[in-house]
C-alpha positions in Angstrom: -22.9 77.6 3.8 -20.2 78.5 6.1 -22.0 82.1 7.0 -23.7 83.2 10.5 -26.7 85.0 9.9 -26.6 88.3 12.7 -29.9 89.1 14.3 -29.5 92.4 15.9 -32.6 94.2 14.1 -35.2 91.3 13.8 -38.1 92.2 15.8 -37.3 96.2 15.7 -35.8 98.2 12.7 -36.6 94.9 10.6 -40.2 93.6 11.1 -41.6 90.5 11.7 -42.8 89.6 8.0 -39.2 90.8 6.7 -37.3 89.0 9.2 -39.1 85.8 8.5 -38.4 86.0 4.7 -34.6 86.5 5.6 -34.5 83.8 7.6 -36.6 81.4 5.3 -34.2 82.7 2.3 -31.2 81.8 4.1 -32.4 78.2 5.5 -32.9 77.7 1.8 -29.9 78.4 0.6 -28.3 75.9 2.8 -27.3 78.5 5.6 -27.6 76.8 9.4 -26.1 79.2 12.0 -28.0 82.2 13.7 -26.3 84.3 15.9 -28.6 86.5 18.3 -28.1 87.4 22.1 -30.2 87.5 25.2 -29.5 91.6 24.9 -30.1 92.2 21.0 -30.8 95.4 20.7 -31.1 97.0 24.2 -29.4 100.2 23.3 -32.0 101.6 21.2 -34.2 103.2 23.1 -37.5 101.6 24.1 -35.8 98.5 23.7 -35.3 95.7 26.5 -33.0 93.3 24.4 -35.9 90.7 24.3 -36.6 91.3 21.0 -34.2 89.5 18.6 -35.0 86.2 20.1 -38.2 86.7 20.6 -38.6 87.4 16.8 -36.2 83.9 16.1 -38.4 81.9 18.4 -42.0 83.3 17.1 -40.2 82.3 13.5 -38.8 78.8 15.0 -42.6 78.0 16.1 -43.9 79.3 13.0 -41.6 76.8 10.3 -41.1 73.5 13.0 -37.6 73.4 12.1 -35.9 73.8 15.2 -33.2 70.9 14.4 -32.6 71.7 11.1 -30.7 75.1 12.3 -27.8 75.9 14.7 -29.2 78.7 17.1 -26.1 80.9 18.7 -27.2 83.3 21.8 -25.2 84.7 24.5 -25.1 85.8 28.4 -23.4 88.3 30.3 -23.8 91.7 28.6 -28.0 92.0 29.7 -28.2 95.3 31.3 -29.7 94.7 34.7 -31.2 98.3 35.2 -34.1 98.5 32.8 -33.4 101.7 29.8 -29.7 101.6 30.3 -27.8 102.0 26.8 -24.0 100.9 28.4 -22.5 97.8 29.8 -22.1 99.7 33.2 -24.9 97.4 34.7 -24.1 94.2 32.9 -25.5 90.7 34.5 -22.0 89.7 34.1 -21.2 86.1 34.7 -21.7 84.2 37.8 -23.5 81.1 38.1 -26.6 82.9 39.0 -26.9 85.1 35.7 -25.9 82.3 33.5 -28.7 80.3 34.8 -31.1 83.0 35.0 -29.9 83.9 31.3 -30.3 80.5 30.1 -33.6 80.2 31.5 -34.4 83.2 29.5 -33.3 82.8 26.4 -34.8 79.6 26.3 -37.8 80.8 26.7 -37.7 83.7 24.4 -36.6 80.9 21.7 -39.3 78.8 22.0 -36.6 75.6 22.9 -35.1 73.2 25.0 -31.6 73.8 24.1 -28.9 76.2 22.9 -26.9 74.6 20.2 -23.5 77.4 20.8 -24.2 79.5 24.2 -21.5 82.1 24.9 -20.0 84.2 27.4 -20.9 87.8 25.7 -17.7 90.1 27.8 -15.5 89.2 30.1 -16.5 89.0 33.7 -12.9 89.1 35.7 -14.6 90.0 39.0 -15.8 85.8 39.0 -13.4 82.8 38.8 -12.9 81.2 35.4 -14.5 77.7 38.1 -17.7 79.7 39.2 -18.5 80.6 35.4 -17.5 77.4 33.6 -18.9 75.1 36.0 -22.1 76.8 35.8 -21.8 76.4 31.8 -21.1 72.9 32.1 -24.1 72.5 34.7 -26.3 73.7 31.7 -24.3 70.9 28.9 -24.6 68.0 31.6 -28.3 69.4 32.0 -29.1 68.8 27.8 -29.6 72.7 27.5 -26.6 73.9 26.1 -24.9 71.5 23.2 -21.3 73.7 23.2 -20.0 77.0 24.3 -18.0 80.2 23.0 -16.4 82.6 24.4 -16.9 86.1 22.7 -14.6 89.2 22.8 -11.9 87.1 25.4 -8.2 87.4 24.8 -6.2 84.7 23.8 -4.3 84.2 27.2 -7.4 84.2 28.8 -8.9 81.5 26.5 -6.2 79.4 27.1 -6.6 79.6 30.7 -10.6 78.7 30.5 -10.1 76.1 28.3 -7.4 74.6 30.8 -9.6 75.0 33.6 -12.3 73.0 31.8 -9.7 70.3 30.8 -8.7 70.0 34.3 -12.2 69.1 35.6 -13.6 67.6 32.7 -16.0 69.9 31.8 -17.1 71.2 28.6 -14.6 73.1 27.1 -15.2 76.6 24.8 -14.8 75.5 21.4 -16.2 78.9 19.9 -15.0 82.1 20.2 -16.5 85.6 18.8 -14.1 88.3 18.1 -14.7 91.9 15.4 -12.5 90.9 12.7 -12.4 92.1 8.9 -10.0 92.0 6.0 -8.6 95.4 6.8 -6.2 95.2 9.9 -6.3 98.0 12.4 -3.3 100.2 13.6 -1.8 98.4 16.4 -3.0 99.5 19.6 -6.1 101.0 18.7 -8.7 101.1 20.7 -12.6 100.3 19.3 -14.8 103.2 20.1 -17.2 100.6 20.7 -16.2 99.4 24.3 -18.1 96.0 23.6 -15.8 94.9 21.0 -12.6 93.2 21.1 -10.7 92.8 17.9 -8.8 89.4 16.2 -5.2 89.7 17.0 -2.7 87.4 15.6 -1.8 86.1 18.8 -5.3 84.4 19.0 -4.8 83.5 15.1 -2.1 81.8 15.9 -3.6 79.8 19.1 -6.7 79.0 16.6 -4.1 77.7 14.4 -2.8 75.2 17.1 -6.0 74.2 18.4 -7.7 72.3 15.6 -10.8 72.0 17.9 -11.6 76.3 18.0 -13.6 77.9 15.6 -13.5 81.5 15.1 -16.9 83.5 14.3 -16.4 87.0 13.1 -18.7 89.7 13.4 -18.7 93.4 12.3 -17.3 91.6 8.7 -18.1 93.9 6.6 -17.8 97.2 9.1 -21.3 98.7 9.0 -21.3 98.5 4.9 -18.1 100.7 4.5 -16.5 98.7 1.4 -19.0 99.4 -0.4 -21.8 101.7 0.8 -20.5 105.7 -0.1 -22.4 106.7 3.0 -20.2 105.2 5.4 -16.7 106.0 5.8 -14.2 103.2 6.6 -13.7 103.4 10.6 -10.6 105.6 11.7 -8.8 102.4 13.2 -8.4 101.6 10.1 -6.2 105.0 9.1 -3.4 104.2 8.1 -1.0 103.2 4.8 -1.4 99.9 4.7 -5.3 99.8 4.2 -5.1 101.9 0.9 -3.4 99.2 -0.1 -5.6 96.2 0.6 -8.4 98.1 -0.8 -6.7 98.6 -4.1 -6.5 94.7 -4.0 -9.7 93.8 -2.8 -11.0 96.1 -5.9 -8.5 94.4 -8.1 -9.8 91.0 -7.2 -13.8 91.5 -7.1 -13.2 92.8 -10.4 -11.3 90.0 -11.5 -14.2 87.4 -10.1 -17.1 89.4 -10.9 -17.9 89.9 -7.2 -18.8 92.7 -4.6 -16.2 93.7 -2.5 -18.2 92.7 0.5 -18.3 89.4 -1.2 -14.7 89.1 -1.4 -13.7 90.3 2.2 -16.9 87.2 3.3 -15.3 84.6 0.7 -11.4 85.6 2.3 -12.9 85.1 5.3 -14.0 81.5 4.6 -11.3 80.5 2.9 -9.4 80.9 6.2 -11.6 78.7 8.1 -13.4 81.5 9.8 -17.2 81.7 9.9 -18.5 85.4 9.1 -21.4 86.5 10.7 -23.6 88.9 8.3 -26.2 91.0 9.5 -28.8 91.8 7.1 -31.6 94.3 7.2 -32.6 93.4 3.4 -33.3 90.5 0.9 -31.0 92.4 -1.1 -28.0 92.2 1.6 -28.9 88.5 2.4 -28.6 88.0 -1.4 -25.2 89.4 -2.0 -24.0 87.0 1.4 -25.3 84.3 -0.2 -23.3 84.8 -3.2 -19.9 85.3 -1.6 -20.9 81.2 -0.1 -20.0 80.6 -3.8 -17.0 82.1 -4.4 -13.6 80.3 -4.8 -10.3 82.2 -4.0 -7.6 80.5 -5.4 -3.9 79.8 -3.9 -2.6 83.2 -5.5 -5.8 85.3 -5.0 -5.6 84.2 -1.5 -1.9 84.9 -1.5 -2.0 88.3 -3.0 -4.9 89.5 -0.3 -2.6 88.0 2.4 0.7 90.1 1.2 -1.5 93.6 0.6 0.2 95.8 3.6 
């Protein structure tokens, strides 16, 4: 199943009984990938950003099956001044905090290796050398198995990934970026200062680079397709989305699917891996559906054309 599982409430808003039941429910249903971070979810308050791995790794322990599943955390973006709620005090990205990250999330999972490790932000006050080195330290060192780089420009991709090439370390074959069926208004800017969205300048260096693999998070933007409680987010205000919604209605109809369904199957079909978060058996449910949803050439065509 070509689907991430996100882990941002496990351990807090979803508790440890639930969480293990998602996570046994997916595993079963042939899902591998679990995305979580060394700062999941330090924004709510009384929260440290321990707890989402600590909840995977108390479940790893638990079910033995470490090497059955691909575990996905990330460094940089750990507030280093306990309560904060911004980025303002990130660890950032020198050698030092990836280490010291590393070392922690490790522990919190319960394991002697990350399977995808990633650069949360950017860090532009250290050298692309100083952080990629350190990364590599931590592949030649059995603890990390690959890295990703998560909310990073294109350009700046490139520019890593020569740097690695160059010295023969290990290169980012990963990268995270908030990307859904709807396309924003160009220019926008996320009120969510973490995120950085898919442009089709990196879609078309993905294209080139048969050895990148985009993950996609915020997929289904906070349940707007299909929860009447959430409104679709204002980037998103313009023509062109009335649109794509009035084919992404025609074609759920068509298969008998959910619209979040569709917008996780269109995802897949382009060689993306969508990363869900679930709070529910019920919303774990309707991901595992879309895993078995086929969009044809012309389905596929007409969601493309919808503008």
């Amino acid at each position: 199943m070509n689907i991430a599982l996100g882990t941002i409430p496990f351990g807090t808003a979803v508790d440890q009984d639930t969480t293990f039941a998602i996570l046994d429910r997916f595993v079963e249903a042939g899902g591998t990938r679990i995305d979580t971070a060394n700062n999941y979810p330090f924004w709510v308050e009384g929260r440290t950003g321990d707890e989402s791995e600590l909840a995977i790794g108390a479940w790893l322990a638990a079910r033995g099956n470490r090497d059955e599943v691909v575990i996905s955390t990330k460094v940089g973006a750990r507030p280093t001044v306990p309560g904060a709620v911004t980025l303002d005090s990130a660890e950032g990205l020198s050698a030092a905090a990836i280490a010291k990250g590393a070392e922690g999330s490790l522990t919190r999972l319960g394991t002697d290796y990350i399977d995808v490790y990633w650069s949360h932000i950017e860090d532009r006050s250290v050298p692309f050398e100083e952080t990629l080195r350190a990364f590599d330290e931590l592949a030649q060192a059995g603890k990390v198995r690959a890295i990703g780089a998560s909310n990073m420009p294109a350009w700046r991709l490139e520019r890593a990934r020569n740097v690695s090439a160059a010295r023969g370390w290990i290169p980012y074959t990963h990268v995270q970026q908030r990307h859904t069926y709807l396309r924003p208004r160009p220019g926008t800017r996320l009120p969510e200062s973490g995120h950085t969205l898919v442009t089709d300048d990196l879609l078309g260096y993905l294209a080139a680079e048969p050895d990148l693999t985009l993950w996609a998070y915020n997929t289904l933007m906070f349940g707007a397709y299909t929860r009447p409680d959430r409104t679709i987010p204002e980037i998103y205000d313009h023509p062109g989305t009335t649109r794509r919604l009035e084919v992404l209605r025609e074609v759920a109809a068509e298969l008998g699917a959910t619209r979040n369904q569709v917008v996780l199957a269109w995802l897949m079909a382009g060689g993306i891996v969508p990363i869900v978060g679930v709070s529910t058996m019920e919303q774990l449910e309707e991901a595992i559906g879309a895993a078995e949803i086929e969009l044809d050439d012309e389905l596929r065509a007409r969601m493309d054309a919808a503008a």
